[in-house]
C-alpha positions in Angstrom: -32.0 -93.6 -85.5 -34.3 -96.1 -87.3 -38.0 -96.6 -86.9 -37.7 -99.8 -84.2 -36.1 -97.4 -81.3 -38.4 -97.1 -78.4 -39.4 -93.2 -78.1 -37.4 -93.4 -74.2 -34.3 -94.3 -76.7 -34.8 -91.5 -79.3 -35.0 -89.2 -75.8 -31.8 -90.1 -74.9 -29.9 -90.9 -78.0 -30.8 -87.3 -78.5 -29.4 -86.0 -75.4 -25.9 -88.0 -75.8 -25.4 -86.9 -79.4 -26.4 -83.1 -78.3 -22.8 -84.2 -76.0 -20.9 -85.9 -78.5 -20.5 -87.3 -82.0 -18.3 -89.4 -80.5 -21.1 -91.2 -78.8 -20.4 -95.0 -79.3 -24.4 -96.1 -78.9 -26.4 -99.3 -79.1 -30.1 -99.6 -78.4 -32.5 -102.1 -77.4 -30.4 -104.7 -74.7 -27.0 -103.6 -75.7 -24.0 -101.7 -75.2 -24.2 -97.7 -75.5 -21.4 -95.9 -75.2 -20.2 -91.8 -75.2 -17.1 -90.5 -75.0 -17.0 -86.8 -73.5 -15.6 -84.4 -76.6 -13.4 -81.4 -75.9 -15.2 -78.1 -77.2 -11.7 -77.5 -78.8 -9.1 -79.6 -80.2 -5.7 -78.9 -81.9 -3.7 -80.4 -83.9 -0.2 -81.5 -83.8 2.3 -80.1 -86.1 3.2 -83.2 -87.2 0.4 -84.2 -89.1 0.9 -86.8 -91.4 -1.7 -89.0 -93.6 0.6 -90.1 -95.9 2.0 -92.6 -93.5 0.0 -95.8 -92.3 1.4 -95.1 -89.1 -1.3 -93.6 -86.3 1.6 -94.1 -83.6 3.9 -95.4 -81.7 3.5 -93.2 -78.3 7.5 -92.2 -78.7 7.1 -88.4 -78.4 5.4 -88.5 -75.3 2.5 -86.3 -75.9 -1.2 -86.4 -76.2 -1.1 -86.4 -80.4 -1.1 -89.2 -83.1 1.2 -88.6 -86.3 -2.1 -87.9 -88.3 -2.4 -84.9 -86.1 -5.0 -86.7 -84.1 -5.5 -86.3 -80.2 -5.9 -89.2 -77.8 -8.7 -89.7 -75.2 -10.5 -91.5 -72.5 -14.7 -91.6 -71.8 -16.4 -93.3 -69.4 -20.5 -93.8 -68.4 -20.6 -90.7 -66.0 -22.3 -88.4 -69.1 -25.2 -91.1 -68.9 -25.6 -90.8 -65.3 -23.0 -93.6 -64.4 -19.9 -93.8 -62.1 -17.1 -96.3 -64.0 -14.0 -94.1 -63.9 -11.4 -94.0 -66.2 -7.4 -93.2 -65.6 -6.9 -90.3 -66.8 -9.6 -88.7 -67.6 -10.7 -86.9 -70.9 -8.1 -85.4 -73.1 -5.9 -82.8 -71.7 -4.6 -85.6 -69.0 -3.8 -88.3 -71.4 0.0 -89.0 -71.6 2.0 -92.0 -73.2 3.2 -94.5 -70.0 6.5 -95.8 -69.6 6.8 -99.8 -71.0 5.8 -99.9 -74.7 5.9 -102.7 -76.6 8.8 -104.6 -78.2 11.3 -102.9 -76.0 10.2 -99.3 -77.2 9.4 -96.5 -74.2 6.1 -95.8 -74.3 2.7 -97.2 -74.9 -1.2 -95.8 -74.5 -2.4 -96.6 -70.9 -5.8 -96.5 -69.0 -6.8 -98.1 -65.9 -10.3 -97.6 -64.0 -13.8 -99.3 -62.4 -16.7 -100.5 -64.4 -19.8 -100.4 -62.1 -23.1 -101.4 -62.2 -25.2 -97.7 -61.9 -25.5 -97.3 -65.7 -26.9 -100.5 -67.5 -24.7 -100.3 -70.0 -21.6 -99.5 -67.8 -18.3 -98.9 -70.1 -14.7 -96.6 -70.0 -12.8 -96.4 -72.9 -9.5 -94.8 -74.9 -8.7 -93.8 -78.8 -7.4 -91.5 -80.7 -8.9 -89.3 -83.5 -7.4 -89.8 -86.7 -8.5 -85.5 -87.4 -10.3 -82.9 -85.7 -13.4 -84.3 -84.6 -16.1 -83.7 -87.0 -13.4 -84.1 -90.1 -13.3 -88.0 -91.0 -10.8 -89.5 -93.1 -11.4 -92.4 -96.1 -8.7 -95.0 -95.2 -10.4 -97.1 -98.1 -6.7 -97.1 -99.4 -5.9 -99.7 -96.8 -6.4 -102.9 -95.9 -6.5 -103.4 -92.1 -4.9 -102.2 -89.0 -2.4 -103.6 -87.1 -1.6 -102.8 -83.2 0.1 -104.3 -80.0 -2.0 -104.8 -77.1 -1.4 -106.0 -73.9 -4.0 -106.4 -70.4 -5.9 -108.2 -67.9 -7.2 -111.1 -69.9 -11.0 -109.0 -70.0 -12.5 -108.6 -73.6 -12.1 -105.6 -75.1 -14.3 -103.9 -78.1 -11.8 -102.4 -80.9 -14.1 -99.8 -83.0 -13.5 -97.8 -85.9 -16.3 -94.4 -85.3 -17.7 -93.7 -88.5 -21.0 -91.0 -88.8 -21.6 -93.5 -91.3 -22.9 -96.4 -89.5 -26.6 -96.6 -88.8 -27.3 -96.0 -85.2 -23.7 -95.9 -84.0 -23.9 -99.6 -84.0 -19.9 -99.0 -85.3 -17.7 -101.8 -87.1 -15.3 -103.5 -84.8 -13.5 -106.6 -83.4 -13.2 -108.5 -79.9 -10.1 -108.8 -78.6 -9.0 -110.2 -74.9 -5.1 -109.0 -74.4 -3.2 -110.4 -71.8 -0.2 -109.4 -69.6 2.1 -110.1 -72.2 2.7 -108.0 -75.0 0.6 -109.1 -78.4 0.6 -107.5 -82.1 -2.9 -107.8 -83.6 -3.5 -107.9 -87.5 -7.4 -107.2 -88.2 -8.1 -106.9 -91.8 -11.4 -104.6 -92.6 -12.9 -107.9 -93.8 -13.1 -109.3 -90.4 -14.8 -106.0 -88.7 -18.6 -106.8 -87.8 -21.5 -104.6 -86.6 -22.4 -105.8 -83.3 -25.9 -106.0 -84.0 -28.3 -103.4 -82.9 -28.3 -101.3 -85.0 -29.6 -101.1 -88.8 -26.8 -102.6 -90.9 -24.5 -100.4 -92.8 -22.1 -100.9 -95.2 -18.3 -101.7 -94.8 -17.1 -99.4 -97.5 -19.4 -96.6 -96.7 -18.5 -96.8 -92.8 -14.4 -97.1 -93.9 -15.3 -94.0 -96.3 -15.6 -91.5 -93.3 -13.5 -92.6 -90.1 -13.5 -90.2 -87.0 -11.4 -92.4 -84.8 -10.6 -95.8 -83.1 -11.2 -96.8 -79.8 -10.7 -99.8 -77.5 -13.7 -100.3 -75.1 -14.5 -102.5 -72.2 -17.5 -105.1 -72.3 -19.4 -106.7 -69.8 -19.5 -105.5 -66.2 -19.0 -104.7 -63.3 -15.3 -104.9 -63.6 -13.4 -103.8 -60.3 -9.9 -103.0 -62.2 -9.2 -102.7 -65.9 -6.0 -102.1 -67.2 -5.9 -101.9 -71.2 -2.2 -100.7 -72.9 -2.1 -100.1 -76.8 1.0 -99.6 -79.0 2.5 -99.3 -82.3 -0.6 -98.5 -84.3 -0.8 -98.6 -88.1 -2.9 -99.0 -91.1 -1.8 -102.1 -92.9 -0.9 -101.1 -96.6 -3.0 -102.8 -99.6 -0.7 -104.3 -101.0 -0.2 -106.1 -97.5 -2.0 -109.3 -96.5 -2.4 -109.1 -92.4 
């Protein structure tokens, strides 16, 4: 944490990162976020890096082809009550309707309230174990279908890299209809809080990607990702 956090910050920046170092955190009047971490988590079999696809959901279970797992997190770790649906990672399962025509997609649904400040539920996937980042330098952005309720939605790369978990990311506000989304790593920003970092330095060391809610309270969310893959270098998204 830099030297501008307030000591009640430090406090509890200390406390969430004791949780998780998947903790998602602003400070000062923005967003902080923590995803509750497993304290075990094993890989698929079917691990695979040498691919620039993460997944497309068609197996059915709970792992990415990198050997990753997928998640959900909510506020209730920082004394909130948003719920998420389902909950942590032994419940997640790929739904029925993927996009273009394929079986299965990633799937939460859940309530934002207003007893944490900074309300928030969530999903991703690690791309390894969880303290074992991996350098996707080698590409040049990610691609992914989305489709929702029209509410904005924080895409996030994790990185232990970035300052002050103020994480690189993009905005993005799916509708009900299926859309594919091309981000190149040039467009991903810091949000702001936090004490800049740099790009290559953050890309050097990914943990995982998420897709997070913003603003609140939100009564219903409904968020479904598909077909997610690193967009080669040689590519131009």
């Amino acid at each position: 944490m830099n030297q501008f956090l307030t000591s009640s910050f430090k406090r509890r920046a200390i406390a969430l990162i004791a949780i998780s170092p998947f903790f998602l955190g602003g400070c000062l009047n923005t967003q902080s976020n923590s995803p509750a971490e497993p304290t075990t988590s094993t890989q698929s079999s079917t691990a695979n890096r040498s691919t620039p696809l993460i997944d497309n959901l068609e197996d059915g279970d709970r792992f990415n082809q990198w050997g990753g797992t997928w998640f959900t997190y909510d506020d209730r770790n920082q004394g909130g009550d948003s719920k998420v649906v389902p909950e942590g990672y032994s419940a997640f399962r790929p739904q029925p309707g993927g996009a273009e025509n394929s079986s299965l997609a990633a799937r939460m649904t859940g309530t934002v309230t207003t007893t944490y400040e900074n309300s928030f539920i969530g999903m991703g996937t690690d791309l390894n174990n969880p303290n074992n980042p991996v350098d996707i330098r080698g590409y040049n952005g990610i691609e992914f279908w989305a489709k929702g309720d029209g509410k904005t939605y924080r895409f996030k790369l994790r990185s232990p890299a970035t300052a002050d978990y103020d994480d690189y990311g993009y905005n993005i506000a799916p509708t009900p209809q299926w859309k594919r989304y091309e981000i190149s790593f040039e467009q991903l920003e810091q949000e702001g809080w936090g004490q800049p970092a740099e790009r290559e330095a953050a890309l050097s060391e990914i943990i995982s990607i998420t897709w997070q809610t913003l603003d609140r309270p939100h009564d219903s969310i409904e968020l479904a990702i598909d077909n997610i893959k690193f967009i080669d270098s040689q590519s131009t998204p």
